[in-house]
N, C-alpha and C positions, 0 to 999 in steps of 0.2 A: 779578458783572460782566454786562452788559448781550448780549448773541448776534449775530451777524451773522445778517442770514438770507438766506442763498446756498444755492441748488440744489448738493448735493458732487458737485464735479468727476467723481469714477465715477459717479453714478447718470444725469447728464445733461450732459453737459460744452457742448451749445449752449445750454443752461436756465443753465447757470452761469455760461455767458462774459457772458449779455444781463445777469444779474444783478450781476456787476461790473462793467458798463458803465456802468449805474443808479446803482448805490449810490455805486460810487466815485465817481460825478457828473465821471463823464468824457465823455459825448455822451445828447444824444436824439435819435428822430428828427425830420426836419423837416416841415412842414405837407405839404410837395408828398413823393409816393410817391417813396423810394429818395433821399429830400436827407438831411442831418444836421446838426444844432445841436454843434458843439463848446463844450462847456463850460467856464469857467477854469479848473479844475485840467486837463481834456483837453489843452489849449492852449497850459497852462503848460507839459507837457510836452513838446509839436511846439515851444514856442518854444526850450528847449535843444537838442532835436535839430538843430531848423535853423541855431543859432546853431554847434555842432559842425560841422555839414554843409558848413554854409559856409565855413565856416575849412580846413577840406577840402578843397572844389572849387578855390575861390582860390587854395590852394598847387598846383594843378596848373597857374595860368595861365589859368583861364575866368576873365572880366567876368560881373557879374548886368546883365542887362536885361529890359526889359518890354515885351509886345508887345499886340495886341490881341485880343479873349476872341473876336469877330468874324469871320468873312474868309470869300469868297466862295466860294463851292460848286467851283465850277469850279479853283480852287487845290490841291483835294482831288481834285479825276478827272485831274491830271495825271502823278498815280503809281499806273497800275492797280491795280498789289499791296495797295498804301496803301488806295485806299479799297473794293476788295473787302475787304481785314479788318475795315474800321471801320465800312462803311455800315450794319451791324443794331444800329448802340451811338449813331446818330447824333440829335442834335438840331437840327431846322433853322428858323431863325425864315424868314417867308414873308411877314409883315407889320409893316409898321413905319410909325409918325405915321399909322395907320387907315387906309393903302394898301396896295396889293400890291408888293412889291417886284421890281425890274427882275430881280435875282436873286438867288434864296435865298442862303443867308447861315449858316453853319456856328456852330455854335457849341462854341469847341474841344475837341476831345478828346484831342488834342495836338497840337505845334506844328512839324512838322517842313515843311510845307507854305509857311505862310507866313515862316516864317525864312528857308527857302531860298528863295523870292520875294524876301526882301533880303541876303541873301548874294551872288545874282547880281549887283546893284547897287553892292554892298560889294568884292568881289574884283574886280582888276584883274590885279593882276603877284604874279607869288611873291611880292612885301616885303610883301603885305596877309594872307599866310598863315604861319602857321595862326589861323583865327578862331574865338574860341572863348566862347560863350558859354553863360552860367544862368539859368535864368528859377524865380522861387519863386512859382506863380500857384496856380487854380483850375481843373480840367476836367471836362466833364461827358460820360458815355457812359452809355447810357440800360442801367441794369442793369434785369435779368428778377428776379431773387432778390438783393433787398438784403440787408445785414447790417454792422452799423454798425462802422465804420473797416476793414472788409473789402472789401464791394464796394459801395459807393454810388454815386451815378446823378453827384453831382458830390463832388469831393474836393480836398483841396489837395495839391500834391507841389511838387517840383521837377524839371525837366527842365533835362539839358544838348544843345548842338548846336554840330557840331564841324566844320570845313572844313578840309582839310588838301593838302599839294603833292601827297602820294604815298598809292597804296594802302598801301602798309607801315606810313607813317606813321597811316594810321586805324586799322589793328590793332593798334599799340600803343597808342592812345589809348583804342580800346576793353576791351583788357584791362587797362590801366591804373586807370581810373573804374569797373570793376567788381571790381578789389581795394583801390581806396578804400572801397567799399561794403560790401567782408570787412573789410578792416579796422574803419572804423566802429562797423559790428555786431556786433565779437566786442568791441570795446575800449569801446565806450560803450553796446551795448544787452547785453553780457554773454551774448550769444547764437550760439552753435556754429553756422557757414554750409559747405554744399556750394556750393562754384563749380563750375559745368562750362559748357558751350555745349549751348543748345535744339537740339532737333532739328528737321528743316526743316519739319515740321508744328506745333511749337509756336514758333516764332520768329517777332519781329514784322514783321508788315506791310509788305514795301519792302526788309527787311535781307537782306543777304548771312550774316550771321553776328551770334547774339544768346547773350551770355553772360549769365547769371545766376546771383543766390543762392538757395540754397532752405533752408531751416530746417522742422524736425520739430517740429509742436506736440505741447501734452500730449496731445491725442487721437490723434494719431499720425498723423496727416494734414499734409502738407507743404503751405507757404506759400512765394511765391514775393516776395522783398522786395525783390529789386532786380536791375533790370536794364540790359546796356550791348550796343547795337547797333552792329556795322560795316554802314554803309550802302553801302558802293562808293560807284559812280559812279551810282546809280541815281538818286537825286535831284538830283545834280548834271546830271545829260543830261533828264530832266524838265522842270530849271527853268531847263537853259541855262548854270551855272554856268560857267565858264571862264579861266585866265588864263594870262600868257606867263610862260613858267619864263624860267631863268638863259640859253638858248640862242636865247629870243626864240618859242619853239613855245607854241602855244596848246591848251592838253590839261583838261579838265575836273577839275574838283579831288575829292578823296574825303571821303567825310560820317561820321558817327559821331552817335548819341544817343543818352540813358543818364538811368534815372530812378531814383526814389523815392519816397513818398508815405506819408501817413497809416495806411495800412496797417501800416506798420510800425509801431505802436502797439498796434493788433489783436494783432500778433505778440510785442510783451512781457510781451501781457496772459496769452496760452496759453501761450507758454514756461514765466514766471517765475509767475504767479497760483497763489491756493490755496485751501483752502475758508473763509479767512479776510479776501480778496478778492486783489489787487494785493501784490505784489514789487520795488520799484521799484529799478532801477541805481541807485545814488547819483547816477551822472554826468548821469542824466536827470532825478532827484529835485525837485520845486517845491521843497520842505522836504527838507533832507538831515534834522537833527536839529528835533525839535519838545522844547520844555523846557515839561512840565508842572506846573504849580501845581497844588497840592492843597492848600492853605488858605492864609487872606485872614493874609499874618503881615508884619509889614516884615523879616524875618530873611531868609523867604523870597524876596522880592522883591528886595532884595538881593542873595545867590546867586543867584538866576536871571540880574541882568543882569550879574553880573561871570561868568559862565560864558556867556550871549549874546553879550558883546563881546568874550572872548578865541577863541570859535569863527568870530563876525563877522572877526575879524583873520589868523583860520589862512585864510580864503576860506571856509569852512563857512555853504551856504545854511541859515540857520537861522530858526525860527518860534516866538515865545513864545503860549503856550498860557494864559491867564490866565479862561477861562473858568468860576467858579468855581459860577456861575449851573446850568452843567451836570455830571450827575454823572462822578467821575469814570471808570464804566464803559465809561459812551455816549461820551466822550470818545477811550478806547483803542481801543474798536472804529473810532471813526470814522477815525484815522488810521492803523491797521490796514490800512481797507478801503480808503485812499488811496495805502497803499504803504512811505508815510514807514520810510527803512531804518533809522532809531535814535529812541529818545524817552529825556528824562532826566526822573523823575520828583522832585521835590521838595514836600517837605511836613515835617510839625513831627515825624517820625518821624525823617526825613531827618534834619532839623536836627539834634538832639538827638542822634543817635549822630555830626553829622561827615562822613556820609555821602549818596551820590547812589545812585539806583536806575537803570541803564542796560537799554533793552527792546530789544533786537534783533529785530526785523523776518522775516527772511532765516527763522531757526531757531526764533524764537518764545522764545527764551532771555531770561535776567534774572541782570543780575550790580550788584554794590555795590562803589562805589569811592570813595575819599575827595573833598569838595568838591572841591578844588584839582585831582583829574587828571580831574573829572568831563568838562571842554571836549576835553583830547588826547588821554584814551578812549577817546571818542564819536569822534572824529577819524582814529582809527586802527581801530576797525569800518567806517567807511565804505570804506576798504581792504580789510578782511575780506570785506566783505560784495558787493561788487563781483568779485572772485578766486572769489568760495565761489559766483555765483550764473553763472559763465559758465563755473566745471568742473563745475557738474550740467546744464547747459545738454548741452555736452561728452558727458559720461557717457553721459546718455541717447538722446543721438541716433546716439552710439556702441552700447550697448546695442537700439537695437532697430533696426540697421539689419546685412544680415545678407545674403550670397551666398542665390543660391539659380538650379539648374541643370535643374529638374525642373517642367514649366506645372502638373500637377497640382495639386501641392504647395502653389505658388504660391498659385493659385487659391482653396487651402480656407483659406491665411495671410491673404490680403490683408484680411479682413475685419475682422483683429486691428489692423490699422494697420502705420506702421514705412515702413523703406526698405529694398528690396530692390535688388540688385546683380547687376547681369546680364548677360548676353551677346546681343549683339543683331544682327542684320542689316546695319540699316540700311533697310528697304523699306518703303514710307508705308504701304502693305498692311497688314503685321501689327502699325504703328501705329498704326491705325482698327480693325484686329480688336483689337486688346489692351484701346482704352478699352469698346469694345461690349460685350465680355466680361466685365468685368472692372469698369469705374469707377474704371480704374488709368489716370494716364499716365506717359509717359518725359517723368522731370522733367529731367533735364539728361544727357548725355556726358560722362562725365568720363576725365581719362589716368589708366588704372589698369589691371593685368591683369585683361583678363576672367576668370571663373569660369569658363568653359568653350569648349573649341573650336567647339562650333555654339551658333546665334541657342535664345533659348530658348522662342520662338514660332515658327519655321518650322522649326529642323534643318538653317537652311543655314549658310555659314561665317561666322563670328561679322566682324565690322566696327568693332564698338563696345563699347567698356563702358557700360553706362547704370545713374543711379536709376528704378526707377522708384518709382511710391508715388500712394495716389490723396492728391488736394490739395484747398484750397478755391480 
């Protein structure tokens, strides 16, 4: 059989990730520094995710809308916070039809700016709230250190943005749409999430309060995949927003915005990847099942589509493989390195015993089962195989994620990777000493008993539970 040739995940695990990104012909990069080509199979991927995503957002009550990639500079300085966090990620066109323009001109990085520019126009009286909308666009922010479906200069995601009567009401909607995003990701990317709330140095731009998810890659470095912000009223008194409640009183309304993006593809790749390339969730799968031919026979052909059309009938995304031109080594590896969680193998060995050859994916296993259960087999690993890939998900971010009460200690661990548990202050001080020291940050807050009565960077009384864990 034919070899992958992938860098093994221990010896270089950033050698390995670029090399599943390659091979498995899921992105390149693009001609302009830090852009990216997503690839069909890449793609086909984001288009299940988003087709989940969206069936998601929808049942909370967002509309999708679309706004402009455009908007003027001046929309972005009307939220200090806003665009002191953005302005070193920013892209500004300055010319346009081979003149200067009256005034620069943004090119998004996201959208909170100009929504609420029509939001103000939009909201009148409470019966116009809560407004709530999805946008499934493109945004560009000028990365320093690219790295494809991680940090790239432009990406696609989706953003929500939320208008609401009451602050209450925006705290529950932002913890709402950031247990959509746990959910999601444990039920469709198979992948174990920390929720907790950012601390006030790592939260975004303009927000009162920004909750996230974080997930433990294979390297042991946390990734941060999704996130949901209470805005207050901050961009609501920015942009003017205002309407008359039930009493006839005119009170500015509270805001909420909450993302995701291609990155989280990055993330299935280091979760679930192996030195054999890709892992693929079934639920995300292009190909759930691929049915392999292995000789030119009408027997075979045959069986293959009467087990294609009863897996087509379960809903089983399925792909006949009839390429017989290629051998069948180069074949297995290639969808190996694609992910593909089941392949049924068929050929005149097959035949002649009665039997199908079923390849699991997940374990790299091989089992034999007769024609007839070859389609509900294959049908019911995809089961297996989806359970089995989000409790090692599980396991291992349980496994290396671990109290620790002692900075020393700390210190000489961190460089193993993992998530530590800690006890903290609270003071932005020893959360600008921790990353300086260290290359560590406080990935999230979470409720949980601290490990110990004092912070475990100053010695003063503890405030908070935190992860922390250095990230990409």
């Amino acid at each position: 059989m034919a070899h992958t040739v992938l860098t093994p995940r221990a010896e270089n695990f950033s050698s390995w990730y670029q090399d599943v990104v390659a091979r498995a012909e899921l992105a390149e990069n693009g001609p302009s520094r830090g852009t990216m080509v997503v690839r069909p199979w890449g793609y086909a991927i984001w288009e299940l995710m988003q087709a989940d995503m969206d069936r998601r957002i929808k049942a909370t009550g967002a509309q999708n809308a679309a706004f402009p990639l455009l908007f003027p500079m001046s929309f972005l300085e009307r939220e200090k916070q806003h665009v002191d966090g953005f302005s070193p990620e920013l892209a500004v066109v300055t010319h346009g039809g081979g003149t200067a323009l009256p005034e620069p001109l943004v090119v998004r990085p996201t959208s909170e700016t100009v929504i609420n520019h029509y939001f103000a126009k939009w909201v009148q009286s409470h019966r116009d709230l809560p407004l709530m909308l999805n946008l499934w666009n493109n945004v560009v922010r000028w990365e320093l250190r690219p790295r494809l479906f991680l940090r790239t200069t432009e990406f696609l995601w989706q953003e929500g943005h939320t208008a609401h009567a009451t602050y209450a009401d925006a705290v529950e909607e932002t913890r709402r749409m950031v247990e959509v995003y746990r959910q999601f990701m444990e039920e469709s990317l198979a992948i174990s999430v920390v929720v907790g709330e950012k601390s006030a140095g790592e939260r975004f731009a303009g927000a009162d309060h920004t909750f996230t998810c974080e997930v433990l890659m294979g390297d042991g470095k946390a990734l941060q995949m999704g996130t949901s912000h209470n805005l207050g009223h901050n961009f609501a008194r920015a942009f003017d927003i205002r309407f008359l409640d039930a009493a006839g009183v005119q009170r500015h309304v509270a805001s909420t915005s909450w993302g995701t993006s291609t990155r989280m593809i990055g993330g299935v790749i280091m979760v679930h990847g192996d030195d054999h390339g890709l892992r693929l969730p079934p639920t995300i799968a292009p190909h759930q099942v691929v049915i392999m031919l292995l000789d030119d026979q009408p027997e075979a052909d045959e069986a293959a589509g009467r087990i294609e059309a009863a897996l087509h009938a379960a809903g089983v995304r399925t792909h006949l493989d009839a390429r017989l031109h290629t051998s069948f080594g180069r074949r297995s590896v290639n969808w190996e390195l694609k992910g593909v969680p089941v392949r049924i193998e068929l050929g005149a060995r097959e035949l002649a015993s009665g039997r199908a050859t079923l390849a699991r994916r997940d374990i790299r296993t091989r089992s034999s089962v007769p024609l007839e259960d070859a389609a509900p087999a294959a049908a019911s690993l995809l089961d297996q195989i989806q359970r089995a890939l989000f409790a090692a998900s599980r396991d291992y971010r349980q496994e290396r994620t671990s109290p620790v009460t002692d900075y020393h200690a700390f210190k000489q661990r961190i460089g193993d990777g993992g998530l530590f548990v800690a006890a903290w202050s609270g003071t932005s001080e020893s959360e600008r000493a921790l990353k300086e020291d260290t290359g560590a940050t406080i990935r999230c807050i979470v409720d949980a008993p601290p490990p110990a009565p004092t912070c475990l960077l100053t010695g003063m009384p503890t405030q908070h539970t935190v992860i922390i864990g250095r990230a990409y």
